[in-house]
C-alpha positions as CSV (number, residue, x, y, z in Angstrom):
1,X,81.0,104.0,90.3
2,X,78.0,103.6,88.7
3,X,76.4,99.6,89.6
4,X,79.4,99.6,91.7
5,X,79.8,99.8,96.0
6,X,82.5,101.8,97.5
7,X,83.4,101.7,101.1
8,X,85.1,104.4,103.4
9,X,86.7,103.3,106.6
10,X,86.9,106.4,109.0
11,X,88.9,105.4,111.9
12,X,86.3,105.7,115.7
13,X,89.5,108.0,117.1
14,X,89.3,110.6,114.6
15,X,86.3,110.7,113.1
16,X,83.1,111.2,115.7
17,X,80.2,109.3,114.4
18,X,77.9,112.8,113.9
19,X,79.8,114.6,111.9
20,X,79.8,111.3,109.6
21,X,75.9,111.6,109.7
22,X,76.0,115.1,108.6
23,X,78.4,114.1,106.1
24,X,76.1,112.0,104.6
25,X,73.1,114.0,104.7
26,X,74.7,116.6,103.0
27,X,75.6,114.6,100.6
28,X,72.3,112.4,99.8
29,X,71.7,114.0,96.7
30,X,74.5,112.8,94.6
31,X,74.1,109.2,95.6
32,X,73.0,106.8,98.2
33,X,75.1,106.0,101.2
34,X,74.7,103.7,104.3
35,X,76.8,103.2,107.8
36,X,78.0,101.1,109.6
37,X,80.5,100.1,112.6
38,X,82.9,97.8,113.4
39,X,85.2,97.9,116.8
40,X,87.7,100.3,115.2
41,X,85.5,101.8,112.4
42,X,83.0,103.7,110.8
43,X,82.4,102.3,107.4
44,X,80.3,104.0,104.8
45,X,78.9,102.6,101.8
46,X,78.4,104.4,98.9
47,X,76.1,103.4,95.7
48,X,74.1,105.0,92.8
49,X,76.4,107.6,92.5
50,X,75.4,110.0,90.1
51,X,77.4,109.7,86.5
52,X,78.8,113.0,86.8
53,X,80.2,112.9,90.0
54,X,81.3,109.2,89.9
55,X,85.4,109.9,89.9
56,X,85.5,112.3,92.9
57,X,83.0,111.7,95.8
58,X,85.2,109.1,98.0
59,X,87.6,111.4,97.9
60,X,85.3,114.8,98.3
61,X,83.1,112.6,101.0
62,X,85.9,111.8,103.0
63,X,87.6,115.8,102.9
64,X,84.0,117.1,103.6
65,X,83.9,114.1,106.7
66,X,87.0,115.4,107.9
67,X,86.5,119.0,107.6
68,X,83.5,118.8,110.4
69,X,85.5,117.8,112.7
70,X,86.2,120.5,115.6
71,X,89.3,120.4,116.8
């Protein structure tokens, strides 16, 4: 992902918009990530990802995301 953006839609229902934040604090050190709404969605950009990591964090962001969530 390196010189490339990826985008994360988490759907407003499910996912509650601090455990997203927390997400992405925890994560900050592997690359840099920004946030923002629509009416249905949480989007989250990600960038700068670091080389080593490029293949997996969508898919580790979004499983850490969802893990915070209390149910």
């Amino acid at each position: 992902m390196k010189g490339k953006t990826a985008a994360i839609k988490f759907n407003k229902k499910i996912y509650p918009a601090k455990e997203i934040q927390k997400a992405i604090a925890d994560f900050k050190q592997l690359a840099s990530f920004s946030l923002s709404e629509n009416k249905s969605y949480r989007i989250v950009k990600i960038s700068d990802v670091m080389a080593q990591e490029d293949k997996l964090i969508g898919n580790e962001f979004s499983n850490y995301a969802l893990s915070l969530i209390k149910h």
